[in-house]
C-alpha positions as CSV (number, residue, x, y, z in Angstrom):
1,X,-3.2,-8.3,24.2
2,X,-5.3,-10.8,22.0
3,X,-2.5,-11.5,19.5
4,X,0.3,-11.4,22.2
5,X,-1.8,-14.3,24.7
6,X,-1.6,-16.0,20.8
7,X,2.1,-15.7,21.0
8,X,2.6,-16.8,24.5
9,X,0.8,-20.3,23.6
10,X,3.5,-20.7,20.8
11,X,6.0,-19.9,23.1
12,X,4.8,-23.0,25.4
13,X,4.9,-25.1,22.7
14,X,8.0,-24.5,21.1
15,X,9.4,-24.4,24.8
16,X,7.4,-27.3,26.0
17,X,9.4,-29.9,28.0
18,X,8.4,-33.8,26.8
19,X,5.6,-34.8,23.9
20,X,3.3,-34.4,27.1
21,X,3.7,-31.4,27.6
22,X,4.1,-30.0,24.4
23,X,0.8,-32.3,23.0
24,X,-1.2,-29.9,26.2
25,X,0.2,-26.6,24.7
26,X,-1.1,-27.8,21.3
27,X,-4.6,-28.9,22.2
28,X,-4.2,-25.4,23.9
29,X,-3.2,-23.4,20.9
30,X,-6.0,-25.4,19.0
31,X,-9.0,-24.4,21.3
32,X,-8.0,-20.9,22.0
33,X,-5.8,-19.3,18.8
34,X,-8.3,-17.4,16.3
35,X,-7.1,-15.6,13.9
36,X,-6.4,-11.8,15.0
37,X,-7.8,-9.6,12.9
38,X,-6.7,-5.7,13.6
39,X,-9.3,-3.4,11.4
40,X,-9.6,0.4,11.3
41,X,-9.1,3.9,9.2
42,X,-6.0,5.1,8.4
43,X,-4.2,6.5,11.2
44,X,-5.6,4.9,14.0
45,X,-2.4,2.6,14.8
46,X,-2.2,-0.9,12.6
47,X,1.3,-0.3,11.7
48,X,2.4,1.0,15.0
49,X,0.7,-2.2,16.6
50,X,2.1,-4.6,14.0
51,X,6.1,-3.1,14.9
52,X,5.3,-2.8,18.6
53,X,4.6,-6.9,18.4
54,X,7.3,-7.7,16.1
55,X,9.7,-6.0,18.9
56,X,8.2,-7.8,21.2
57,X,8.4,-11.6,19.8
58,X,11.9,-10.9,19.1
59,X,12.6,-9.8,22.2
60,X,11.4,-13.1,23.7
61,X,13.6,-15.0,21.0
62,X,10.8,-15.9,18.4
63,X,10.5,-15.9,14.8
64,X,8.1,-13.3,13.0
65,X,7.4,-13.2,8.9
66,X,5.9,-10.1,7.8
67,X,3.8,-10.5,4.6
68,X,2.4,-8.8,2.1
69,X,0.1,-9.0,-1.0
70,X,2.4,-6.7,-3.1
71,X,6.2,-6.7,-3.0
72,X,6.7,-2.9,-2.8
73,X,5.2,-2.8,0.3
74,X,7.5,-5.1,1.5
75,X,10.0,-3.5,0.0
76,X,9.7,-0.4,2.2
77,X,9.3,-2.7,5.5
78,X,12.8,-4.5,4.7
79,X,14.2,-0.6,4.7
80,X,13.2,-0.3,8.3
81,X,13.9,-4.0,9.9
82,X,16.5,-5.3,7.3
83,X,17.4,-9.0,8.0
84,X,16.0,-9.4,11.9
85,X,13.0,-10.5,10.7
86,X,11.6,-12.5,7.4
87,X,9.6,-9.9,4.8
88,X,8.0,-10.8,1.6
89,X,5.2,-11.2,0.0
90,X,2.8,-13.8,0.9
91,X,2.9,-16.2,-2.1
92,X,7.2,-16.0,-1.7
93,X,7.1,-17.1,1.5
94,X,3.6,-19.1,2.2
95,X,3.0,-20.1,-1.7
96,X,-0.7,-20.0,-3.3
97,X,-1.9,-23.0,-1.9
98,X,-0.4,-25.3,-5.5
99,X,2.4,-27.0,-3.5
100,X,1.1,-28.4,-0.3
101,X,4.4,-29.3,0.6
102,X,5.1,-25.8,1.7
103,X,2.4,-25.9,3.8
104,X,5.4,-26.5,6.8
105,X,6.5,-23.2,6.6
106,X,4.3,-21.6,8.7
107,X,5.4,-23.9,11.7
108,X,8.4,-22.3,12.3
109,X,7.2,-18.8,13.4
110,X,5.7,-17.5,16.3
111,X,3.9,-14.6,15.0
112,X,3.0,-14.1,11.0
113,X,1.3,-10.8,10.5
114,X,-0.1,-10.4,7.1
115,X,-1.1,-6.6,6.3
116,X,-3.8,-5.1,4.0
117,X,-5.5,-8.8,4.4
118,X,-8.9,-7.4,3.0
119,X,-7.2,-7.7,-0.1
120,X,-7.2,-11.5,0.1
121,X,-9.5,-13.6,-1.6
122,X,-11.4,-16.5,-0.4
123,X,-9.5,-19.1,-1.8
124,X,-6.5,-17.7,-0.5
125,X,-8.2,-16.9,3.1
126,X,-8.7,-20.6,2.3
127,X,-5.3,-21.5,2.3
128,X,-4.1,-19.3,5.5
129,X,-6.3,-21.1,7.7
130,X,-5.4,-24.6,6.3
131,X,-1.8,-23.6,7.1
132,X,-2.8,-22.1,10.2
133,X,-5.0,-25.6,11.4
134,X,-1.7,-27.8,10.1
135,X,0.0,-26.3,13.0
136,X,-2.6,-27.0,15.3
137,X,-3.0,-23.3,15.3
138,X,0.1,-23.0,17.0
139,X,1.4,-19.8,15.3
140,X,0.3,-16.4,15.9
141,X,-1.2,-14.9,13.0
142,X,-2.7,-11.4,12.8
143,X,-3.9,-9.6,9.7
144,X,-4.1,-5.9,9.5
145,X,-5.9,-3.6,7.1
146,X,-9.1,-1.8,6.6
147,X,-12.2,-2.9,4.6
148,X,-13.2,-0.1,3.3
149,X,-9.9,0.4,0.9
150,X,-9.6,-1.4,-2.3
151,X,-10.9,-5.0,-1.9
152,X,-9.5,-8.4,-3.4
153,X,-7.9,-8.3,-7.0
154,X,-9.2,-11.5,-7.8
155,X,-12.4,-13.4,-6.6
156,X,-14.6,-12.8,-3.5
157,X,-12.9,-10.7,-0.6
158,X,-12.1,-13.1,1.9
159,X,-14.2,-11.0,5.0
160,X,-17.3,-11.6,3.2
161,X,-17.4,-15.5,3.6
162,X,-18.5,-17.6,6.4
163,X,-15.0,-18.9,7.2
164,X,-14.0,-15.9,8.1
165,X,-16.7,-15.2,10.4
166,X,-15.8,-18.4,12.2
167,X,-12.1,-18.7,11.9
168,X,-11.6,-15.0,12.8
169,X,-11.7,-12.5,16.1
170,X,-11.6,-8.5,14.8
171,X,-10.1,-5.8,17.3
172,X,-11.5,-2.7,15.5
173,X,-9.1,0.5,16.1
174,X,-10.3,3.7,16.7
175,X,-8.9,7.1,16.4
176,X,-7.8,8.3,20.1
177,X,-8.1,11.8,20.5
178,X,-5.1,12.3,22.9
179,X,-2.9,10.9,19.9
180,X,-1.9,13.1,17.3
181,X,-3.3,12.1,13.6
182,X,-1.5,12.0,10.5
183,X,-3.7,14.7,9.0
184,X,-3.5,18.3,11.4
185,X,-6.6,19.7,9.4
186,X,-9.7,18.8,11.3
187,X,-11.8,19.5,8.6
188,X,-10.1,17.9,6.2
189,X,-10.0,14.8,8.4
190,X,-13.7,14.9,8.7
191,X,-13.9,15.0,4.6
192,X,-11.7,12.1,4.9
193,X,-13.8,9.6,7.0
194,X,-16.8,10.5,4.9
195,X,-15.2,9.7,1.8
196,X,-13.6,6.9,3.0
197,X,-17.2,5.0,2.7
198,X,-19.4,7.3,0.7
199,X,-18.5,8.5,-2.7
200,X,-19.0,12.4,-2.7
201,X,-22.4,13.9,-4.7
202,X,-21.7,16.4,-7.6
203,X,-22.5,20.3,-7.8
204,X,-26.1,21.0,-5.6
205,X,-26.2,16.9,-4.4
206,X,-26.6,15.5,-0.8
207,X,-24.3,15.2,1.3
208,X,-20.7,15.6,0.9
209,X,-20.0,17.5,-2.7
210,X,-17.1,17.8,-4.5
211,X,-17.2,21.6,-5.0
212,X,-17.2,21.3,-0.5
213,X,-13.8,19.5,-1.0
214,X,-12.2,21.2,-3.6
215,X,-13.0,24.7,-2.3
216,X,-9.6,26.6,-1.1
217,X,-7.8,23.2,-2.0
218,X,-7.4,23.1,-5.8
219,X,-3.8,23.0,-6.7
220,X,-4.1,24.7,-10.0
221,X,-7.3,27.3,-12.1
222,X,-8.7,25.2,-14.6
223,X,-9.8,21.1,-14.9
224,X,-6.1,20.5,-16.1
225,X,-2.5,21.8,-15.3
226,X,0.2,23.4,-17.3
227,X,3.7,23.5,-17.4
228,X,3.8,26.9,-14.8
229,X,0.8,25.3,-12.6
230,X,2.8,22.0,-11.8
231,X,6.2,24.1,-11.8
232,X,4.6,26.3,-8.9
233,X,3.3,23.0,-7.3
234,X,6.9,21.2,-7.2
235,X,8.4,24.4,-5.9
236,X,6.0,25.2,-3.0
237,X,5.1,21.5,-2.2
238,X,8.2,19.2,-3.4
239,X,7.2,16.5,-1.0
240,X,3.6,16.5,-2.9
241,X,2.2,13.3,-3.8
242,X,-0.4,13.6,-6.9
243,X,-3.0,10.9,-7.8
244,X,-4.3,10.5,-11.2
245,X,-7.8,8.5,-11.7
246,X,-6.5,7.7,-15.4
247,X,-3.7,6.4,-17.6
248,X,-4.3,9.3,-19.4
249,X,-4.5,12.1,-16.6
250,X,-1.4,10.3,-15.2
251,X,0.9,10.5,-18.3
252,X,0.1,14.0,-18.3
253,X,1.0,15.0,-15.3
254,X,4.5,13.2,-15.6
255,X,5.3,14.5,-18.9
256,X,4.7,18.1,-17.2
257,X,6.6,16.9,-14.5
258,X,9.9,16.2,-16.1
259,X,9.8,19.4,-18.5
260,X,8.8,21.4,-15.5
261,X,12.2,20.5,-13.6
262,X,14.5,20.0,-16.2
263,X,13.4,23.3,-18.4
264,X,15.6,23.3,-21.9
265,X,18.1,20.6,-20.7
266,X,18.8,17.6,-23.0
267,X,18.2,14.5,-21.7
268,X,20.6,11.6,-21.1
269,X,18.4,9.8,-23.3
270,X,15.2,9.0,-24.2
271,X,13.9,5.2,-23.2
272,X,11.7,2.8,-25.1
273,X,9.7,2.6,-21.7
274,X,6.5,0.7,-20.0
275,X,4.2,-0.1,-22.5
276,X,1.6,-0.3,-20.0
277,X,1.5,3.5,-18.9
278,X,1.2,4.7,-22.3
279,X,-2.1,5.9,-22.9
280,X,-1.8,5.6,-26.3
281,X,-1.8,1.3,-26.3
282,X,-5.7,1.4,-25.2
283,X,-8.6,1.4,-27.0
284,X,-11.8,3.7,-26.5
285,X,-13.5,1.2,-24.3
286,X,-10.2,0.8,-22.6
287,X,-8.9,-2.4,-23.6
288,X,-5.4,-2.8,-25.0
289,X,-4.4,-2.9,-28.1
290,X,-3.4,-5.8,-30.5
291,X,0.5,-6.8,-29.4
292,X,1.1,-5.5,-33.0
293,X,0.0,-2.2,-32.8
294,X,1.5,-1.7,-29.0
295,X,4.5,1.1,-29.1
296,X,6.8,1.8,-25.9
297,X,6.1,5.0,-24.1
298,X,9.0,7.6,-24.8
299,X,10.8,8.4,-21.6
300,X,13.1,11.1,-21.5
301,X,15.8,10.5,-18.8
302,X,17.7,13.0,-16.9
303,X,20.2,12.8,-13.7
304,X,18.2,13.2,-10.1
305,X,15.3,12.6,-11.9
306,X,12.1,10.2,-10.5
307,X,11.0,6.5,-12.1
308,X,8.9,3.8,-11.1
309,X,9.5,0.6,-11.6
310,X,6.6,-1.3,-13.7
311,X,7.4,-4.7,-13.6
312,X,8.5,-7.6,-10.9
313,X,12.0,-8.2,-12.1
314,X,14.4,-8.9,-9.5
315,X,12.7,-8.9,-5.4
316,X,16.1,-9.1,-3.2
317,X,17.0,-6.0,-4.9
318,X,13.5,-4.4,-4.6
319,X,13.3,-3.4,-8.2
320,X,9.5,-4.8,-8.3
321,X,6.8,-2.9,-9.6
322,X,5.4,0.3,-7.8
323,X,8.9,1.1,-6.3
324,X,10.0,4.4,-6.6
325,X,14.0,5.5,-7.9
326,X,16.3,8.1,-8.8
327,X,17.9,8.5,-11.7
328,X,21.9,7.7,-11.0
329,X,24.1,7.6,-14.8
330,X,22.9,6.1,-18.1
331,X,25.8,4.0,-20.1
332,X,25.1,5.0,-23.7
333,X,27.7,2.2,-24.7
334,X,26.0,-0.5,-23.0
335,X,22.4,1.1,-23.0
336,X,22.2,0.7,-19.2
337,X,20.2,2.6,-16.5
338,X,21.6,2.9,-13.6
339,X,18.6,3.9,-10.2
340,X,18.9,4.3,-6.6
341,X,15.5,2.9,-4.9
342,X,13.6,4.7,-2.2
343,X,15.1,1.4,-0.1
344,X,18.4,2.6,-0.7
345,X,19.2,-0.6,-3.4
346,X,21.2,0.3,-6.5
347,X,19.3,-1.1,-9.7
348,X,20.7,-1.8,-13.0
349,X,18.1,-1.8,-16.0
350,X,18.7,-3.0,-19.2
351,X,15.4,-3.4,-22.0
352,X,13.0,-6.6,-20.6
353,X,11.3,-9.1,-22.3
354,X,7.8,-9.2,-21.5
355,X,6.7,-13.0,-21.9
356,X,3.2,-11.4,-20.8
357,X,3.4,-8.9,-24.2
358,X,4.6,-11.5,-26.8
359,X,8.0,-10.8,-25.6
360,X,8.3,-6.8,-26.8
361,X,11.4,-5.8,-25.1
362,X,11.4,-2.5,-23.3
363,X,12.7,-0.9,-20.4
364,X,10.1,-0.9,-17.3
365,X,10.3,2.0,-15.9
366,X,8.1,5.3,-16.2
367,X,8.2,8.8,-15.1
368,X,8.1,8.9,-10.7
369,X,6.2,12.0,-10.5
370,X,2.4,10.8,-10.7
């Protein structure tokens, strides 16, 4: 309701009848248009808010951007709503705040929502409501995430500083009990919201302990997995999605991955891949490596089989970092890749200069499995 009386103001002035009229619908928008901020846990309803307000604003004939702070989420969002509305990311579509003459852009929507915003910075919370006072507030904007996930990449998290306080009003979501959650085990859903903003305590500590949350759960004996262990996991959970806290752990897991599901089959080929991933480019202390000494990981590649993309290549054909794809043909003539995303866009890969790593060429991609 907060966001949507937002929208209705924008409406007036877009609709507005005479500089009169439409000067009263902006001194309007200017007293009355905060920033909406919708903030809660996982599950309680952001995304289902955001898509019930883009259907709306369409349906009345306006003009809704969807942002993002990374471009495979936006990726996955052009899946669902395709061309009807404008998705990116938000320096594609707003800019970073370098080129004021940009700073028009945000006038010709209705509604900008702008999801995971508690990854923002304060410069760049800075920015959005400079762009949001060039209007005269006259555009909707809303900002979804929750505060307790990862915080901003770069400088002070934007909901920390006094602007926000002032420039902001917060809707808090709860979860409703007559709404069924993502997560069915009760229990488990408790564990969550603990850990959500407590880290857990080790063997005999307070509180919640990690032996409490691993018990009955552990998805193989031992600290680390074997070939049979993630072979049993892949079989009885294929929709499984396993989280590594390490380069290291991560590589692991992939490389068991791949020999797990393609057992004595000779690959297509084996890739000079992300240089990045490969655990072997990083010093003890977990810095990288000189450029000299920096080798490509070895990727073997099989038909059907999972990679992620490492790198922000091409955006309109969503092969940007973080986006997941399946293996389709490799062109041993022309050394060429060929990958289906999870978006359903067909990607062509050929070896990549990195201009960020001295220009080593090499294919980013890595094994999809971790």
């Amino acid at each position: 309701d907060s966001v949507m009386a937002c929208v209705d103001r924008s409406f007036r002035v877009r609709d507005a009848r005479g500089e009169e009229e439409r000067d009263e619908a902006r001194e309007e928008c200017w007293k009355e248009n905060k920033i909406q901020v919708g903030d809660g846990p996982p599950g309680t309803g952001k995304t289902f808010v955001q898509h019930q307000l883009i259907k709306a604003v369409k349906d009345k004939g306006g003009r809704v951007a969807y942002l993002f702070l990374c471009a495979q989420l936006a990726a996955r969002q052009k899946a669902i709503f395709g061309d009807a509305i404008d998705i990116g990311t938000f320096h594609s579509v707003l800019g970073d705040g370098s080129d004021l003459h940009r700073t028009g852009v945000a006038g010709m929507y209705q509604l900008l929502i702008i999801d995971e915003c508690f990854h923002l910075s304060e410069q760049l919370f800075k920015y959005l409501d400079y762009l949001h006072k060039d209007t005269d507030r006259s555009v909707a904007i809303l900002l979804g995430g929750d505060k307790w996930q990862m915080g901003s990449p770069s400088g002070m998290p934007a909901w920390t500083s006094r602007l926000w306080k002032m420039a902001t009003f917060t809707t808090t979501l709860a979860f409703d009990d007559r709404v069924k959650q993502r997560c069915t085990d009760p229990q488990f859903l408790k564990m969550l919201n603990v850990l959500r903003m407590k880290k857990p305590s080790p063997r005999g500590g307070k509180g919640l302990t990690v032996p409490q949350i691993t018990r009955g759960r552990k998805a193989w004996r031992g600290d680390a997995p074997d070939v049979d262990a993630i072979r049993s996991l892949w079989q009885k959970h294929p929709d499984t999605t396993i989280l590594a806290t390490s380069r290291r752990a991560a590589a692991l897991i992939d490389d068991l991955s791949v020999e797990a599901k393609y057992p004595r089959r000779t690959p297509l080929a084996i890739l000079d891949g992300d240089l990045e991933s490969n655990p072997d480019n990083y010093m003890k202390d977990g810095t990288m490596k000189p450029l000299k000494d920096l080798k490509s990981r070895q990727v073997p590649v099989h038909k059907g089989m999972l990679m992620y993309f490492t790198r922000n290549v091409r955006k309109d054909i969503d092969y940007v970092n973080g986006m997941l794809a399946t293996v389709e043909h490799y062109d041993p003539a022309t050394e060429r890749l060929d990958l289906i995303t999870k978006t359903g866009c067909r990607v062509s890969v050929w070896r990549w200069s990195d201009r960020e790593l001295g220009d080593i060429a090499y294919y980013p991609v890595r094994p999809g499995y971790c």
